[in-house]
Every structure is written in structure tokens, then in C-alpha cells.
C-alpha positions as a printed Julia matrix, in Angstrom:
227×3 Matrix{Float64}:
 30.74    5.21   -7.01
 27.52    5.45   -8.85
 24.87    2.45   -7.69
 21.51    1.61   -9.38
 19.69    2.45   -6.0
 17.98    5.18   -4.15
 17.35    6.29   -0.94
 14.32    4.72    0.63
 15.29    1.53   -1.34
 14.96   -1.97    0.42
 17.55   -4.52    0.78
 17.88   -7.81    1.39
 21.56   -9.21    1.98
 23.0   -12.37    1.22
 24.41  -14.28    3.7
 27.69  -13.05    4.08
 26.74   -9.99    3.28
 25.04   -9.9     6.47
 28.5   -11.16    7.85
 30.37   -8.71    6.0
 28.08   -5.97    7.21
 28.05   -6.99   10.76
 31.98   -6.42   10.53
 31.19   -2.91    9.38
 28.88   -1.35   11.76
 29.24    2.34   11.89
 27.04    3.35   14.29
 24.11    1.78   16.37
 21.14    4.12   18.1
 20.6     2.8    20.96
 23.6     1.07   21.54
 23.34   -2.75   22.6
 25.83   -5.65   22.89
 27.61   -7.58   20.43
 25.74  -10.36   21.14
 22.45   -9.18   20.27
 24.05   -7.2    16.97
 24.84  -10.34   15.53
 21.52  -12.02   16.62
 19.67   -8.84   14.41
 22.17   -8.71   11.57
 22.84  -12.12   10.79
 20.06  -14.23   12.81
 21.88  -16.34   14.89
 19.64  -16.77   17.12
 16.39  -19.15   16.22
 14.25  -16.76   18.17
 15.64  -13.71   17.01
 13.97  -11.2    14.85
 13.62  -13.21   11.17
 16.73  -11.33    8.54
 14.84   -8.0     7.18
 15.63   -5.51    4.45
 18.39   -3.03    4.96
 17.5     0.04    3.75
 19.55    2.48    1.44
 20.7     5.65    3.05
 22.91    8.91    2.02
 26.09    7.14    0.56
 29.52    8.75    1.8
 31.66   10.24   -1.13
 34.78    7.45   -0.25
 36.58    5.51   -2.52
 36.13    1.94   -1.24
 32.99    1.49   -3.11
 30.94    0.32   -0.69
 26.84    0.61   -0.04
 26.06    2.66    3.05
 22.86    1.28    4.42
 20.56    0.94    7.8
 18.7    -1.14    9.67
 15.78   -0.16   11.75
 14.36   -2.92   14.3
 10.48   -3.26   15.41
 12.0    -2.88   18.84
 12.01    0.55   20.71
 14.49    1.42   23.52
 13.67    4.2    25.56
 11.6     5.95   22.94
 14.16    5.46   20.38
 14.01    2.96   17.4
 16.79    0.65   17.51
 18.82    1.7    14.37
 22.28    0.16   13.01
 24.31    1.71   10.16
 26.71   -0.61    8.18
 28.59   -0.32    4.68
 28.59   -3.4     2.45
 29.52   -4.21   -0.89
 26.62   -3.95   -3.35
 27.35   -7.3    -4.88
 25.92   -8.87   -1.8
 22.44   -7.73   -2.63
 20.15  -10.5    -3.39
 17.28   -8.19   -4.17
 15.64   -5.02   -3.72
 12.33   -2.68   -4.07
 11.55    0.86   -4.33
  8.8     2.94   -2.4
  6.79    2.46   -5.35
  6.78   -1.38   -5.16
  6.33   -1.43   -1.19
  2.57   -0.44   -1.61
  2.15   -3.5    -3.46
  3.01   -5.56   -0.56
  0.12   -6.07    1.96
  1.68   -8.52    4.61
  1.26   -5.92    7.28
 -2.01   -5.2     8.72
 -2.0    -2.11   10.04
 -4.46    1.25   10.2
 -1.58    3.38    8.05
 -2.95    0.71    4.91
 -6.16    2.63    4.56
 -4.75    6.17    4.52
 -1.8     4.63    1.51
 -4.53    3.44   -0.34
 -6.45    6.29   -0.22
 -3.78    8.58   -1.18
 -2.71    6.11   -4.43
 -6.55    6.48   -5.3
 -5.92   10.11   -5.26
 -2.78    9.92   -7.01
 -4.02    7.76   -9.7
 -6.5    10.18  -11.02
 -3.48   12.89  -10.9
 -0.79   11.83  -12.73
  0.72   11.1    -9.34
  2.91    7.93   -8.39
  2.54    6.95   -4.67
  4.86    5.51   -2.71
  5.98    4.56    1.02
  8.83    4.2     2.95
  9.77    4.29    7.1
  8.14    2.44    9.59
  4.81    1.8     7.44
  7.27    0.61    4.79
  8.79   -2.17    6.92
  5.67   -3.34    8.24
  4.06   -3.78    5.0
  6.96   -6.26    3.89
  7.64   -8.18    6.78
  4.6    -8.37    8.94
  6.37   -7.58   11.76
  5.39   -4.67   14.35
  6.66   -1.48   13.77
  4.05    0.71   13.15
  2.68    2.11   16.54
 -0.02    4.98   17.31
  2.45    7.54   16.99
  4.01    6.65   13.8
  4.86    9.06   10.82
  3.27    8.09    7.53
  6.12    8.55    5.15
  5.41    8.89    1.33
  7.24    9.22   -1.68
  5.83   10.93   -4.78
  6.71   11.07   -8.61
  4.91   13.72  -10.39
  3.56   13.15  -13.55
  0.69   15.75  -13.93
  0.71   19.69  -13.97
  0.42   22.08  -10.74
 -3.42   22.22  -10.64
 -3.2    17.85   -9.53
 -0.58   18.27   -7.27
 -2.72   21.08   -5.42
 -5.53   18.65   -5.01
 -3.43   16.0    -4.21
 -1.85   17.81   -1.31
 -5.48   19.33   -0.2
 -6.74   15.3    -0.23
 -3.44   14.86    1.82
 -4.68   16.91    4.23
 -7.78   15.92    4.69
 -6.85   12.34    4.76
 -4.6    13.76    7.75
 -7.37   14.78    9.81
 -9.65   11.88    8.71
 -7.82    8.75   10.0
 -5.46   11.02   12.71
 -2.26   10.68   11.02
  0.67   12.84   10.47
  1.54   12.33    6.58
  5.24   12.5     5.56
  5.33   13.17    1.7
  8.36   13.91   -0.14
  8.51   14.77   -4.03
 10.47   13.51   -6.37
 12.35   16.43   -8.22
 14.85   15.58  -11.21
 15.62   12.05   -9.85
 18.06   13.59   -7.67
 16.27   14.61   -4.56
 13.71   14.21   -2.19
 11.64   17.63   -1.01
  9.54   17.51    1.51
  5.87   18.71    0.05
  4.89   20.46    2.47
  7.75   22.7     2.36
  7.48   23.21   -1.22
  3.24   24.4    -0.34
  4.85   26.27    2.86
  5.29   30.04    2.79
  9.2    30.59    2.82
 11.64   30.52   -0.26
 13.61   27.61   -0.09
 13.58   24.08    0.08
 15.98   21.3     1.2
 16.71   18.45   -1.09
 17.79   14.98    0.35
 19.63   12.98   -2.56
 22.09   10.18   -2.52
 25.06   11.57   -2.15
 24.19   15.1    -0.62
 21.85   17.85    0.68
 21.24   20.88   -0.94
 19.19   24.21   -0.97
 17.05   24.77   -3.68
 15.05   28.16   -4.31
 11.62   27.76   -4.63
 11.27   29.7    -7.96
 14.33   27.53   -9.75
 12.27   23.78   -8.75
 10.0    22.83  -11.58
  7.68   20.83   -9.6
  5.26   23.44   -8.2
């Protein structure tokens, strides 16, 4: 099944497709009841957490046409993020964003908003899109806490420019590491198809992984036209 979504994407569900993917839960990290499942998923409860974006992840090569998707909670168990994984069908989307349209959203306040405007400043003046995704991601469209002193920064980057930007993009990258005491996250966009870490692709070995949609593959350095 080919769907007009990425990973990384946001999701909002209708109502039953909240139902619908509470019914389909394939796994949940840490698990808790099925009491407090539906009070996440479908907001039951009037003090539960408000309904939040799913978010698109790797799609399973099946024939029942269904989105694969995940949602990740503020809350964290035991160190871990709580995390459920569902399948729903994509005509239960109400609406969705990309990395690239997160940024635009500022309902979060958080110290990860500096460093993701200072890296679309850089990226501006490259040829380089800027995007975000992960924990920063969620914060910045809901408001609600899950960015923490530990957190990741994750990025997402389209290249538009020649090799010479995107080596002063990553040296801005980082210094804008040490500067505000972050660990940044970037992955390139190569082909449409795949995610690649960036730091891999500026790392000394020969091969890369790609995340895409529907798969994971290895990708020699020499044969990736991004760097």
C-alpha cells in the first residue's frame, strides 16, 4: 500500500479512529492497563492527557492496508517513554504535518526552541530545509511536557545546496551542540526514500544506514549523492 505520508509525520485521528486504533494495539513500552490505554488513546477520561498526534512509523509490507503508527506520552516510566504502537486505516486521518511544518509551531516553550531556530538560520543561508521531529517535535505542537534535560534534539534535513553548505551546516551543528549543551539528532533526506543519519554520512567508515517507510537498507558512502 503506497500512503501520501512519511516517517516523522504527525497525526491526528478522528474519533473512531482513535477507537479503531485502540482495538489494534500492537505493542505498548512500558506496558500499563487497559484502563489507562483507553484513557491515552481515546480520552476518556476528563483529566487525562488531551488526544495528541500519532506519529507515522516504518509501515509493515501486509496486505490489509492499514497505517502503522505510534504514540509517545509526556509520561516516563522507569526511564522509559511510554510508547503505544497501533495500525489504523488512513481514512481516519483528520490531518497531518511534516517535520518541516512542526518548526512553525511555537506552543511549546522549551530551551531546544533556540538551538531549532538557530540551525533554520543556518540552513536558510544554505540551501538547507530544517526540520524537527521526537520529543522536541511533540512539545512544540501540543504544549505539553516532554522535553526534559536529557532530551535528543532530532532534526530532519532536505538538501538543496552543494557539499561546501552542507559542511558548514554540519560544523554550525556542532558548535550549536556545545553552545546550548545539546546532543543534535540530524538526519538527511536522500532521494525521498530515506533518512541517514548526518553524522554518519561526515563519520569515517563506508556505509550508511537508510531508514525509509517501508524498509532499512545499507547504502555505500560513494553511491549517496548527498555528500
Amino acid at each position: 500500500m503506497m500512503i501520501p505520508y512519511k516517517r516523522h509525520d504527525l497525526v491526528w485521528l478522528s474519533e473512531e479512529g482513535r477507537v479503531y486504533a485502540l482495538s489494534n494495539i500492537q505493542n505498548c513500552i512500558p506496558v500499563i492497563d487497559d484502563k489507562e490505554r483507553e484513557e491515552l488513546i481515546v480520552g476518556v477520561s476528563p483529566t487525562g492527557v488531551p488526544p495528541i498526534p500519532a506519529i507515522v512509523r516504518r509501515q509493515e509490507k501486509t496486505e490489509d492496508e492499514l497505517l502503522c503508527i505510534g504514540f509517545s506520552f509526556p509520561r516516563i516510566i522507569d526511564g522509559v517513554r511510554l510508547r503505544i504502537g497501533c495500525k489504523v486505516p488512513p481514512d481516519c486521518i483528520v490531518n497531518h504535518i511534516t517535520p518541516f511544518e512542526v518548526v512553525k509551531y511555537k506552543t511549546g516553550n522549551m530551551p531546544a526552541l533556540a538551538v531549532i531556530e538557530a540551525l533554520m538560520d543556518a540552513g536558510d543561508s544554505r540551501h538547507i530545509q530544517v526540520g524537527c521531529f521526537g520529543s522536541a517535535a511533540l512539545q512544540l505542537v501540543t504544549g505539553l511536557p516532554y522535553w526534559h534535560k536529557d532530551s535528543d534534539l532530532d532534526i530532519y534535513l532536505r538538501r538543496g545546496g552543494d557539499r561546501q553548505e552542507l559542511e558548514q551546516f554540519f560544523e554550525l551543528l556542532l558548535k550549536f551542540e556545545k553552545q546550548f549543551s545539546v546532543t543534535i539528532d540530524a538526519e538527511i533526506e536522500y532521494q525521498g526514500q530515506y533518512g541517514v543519519k548526518l553524522k554518519e554520512m561526515f563519520g569515517s567508515g563506508n556505509w550508511v544506514l537508510g531508514k525509509g517507510l517501508y524498509d532499512v537498507a545499507l547504502l555505500k558512502k560513494g553511491a549517496v549523492n548527498i555528500i
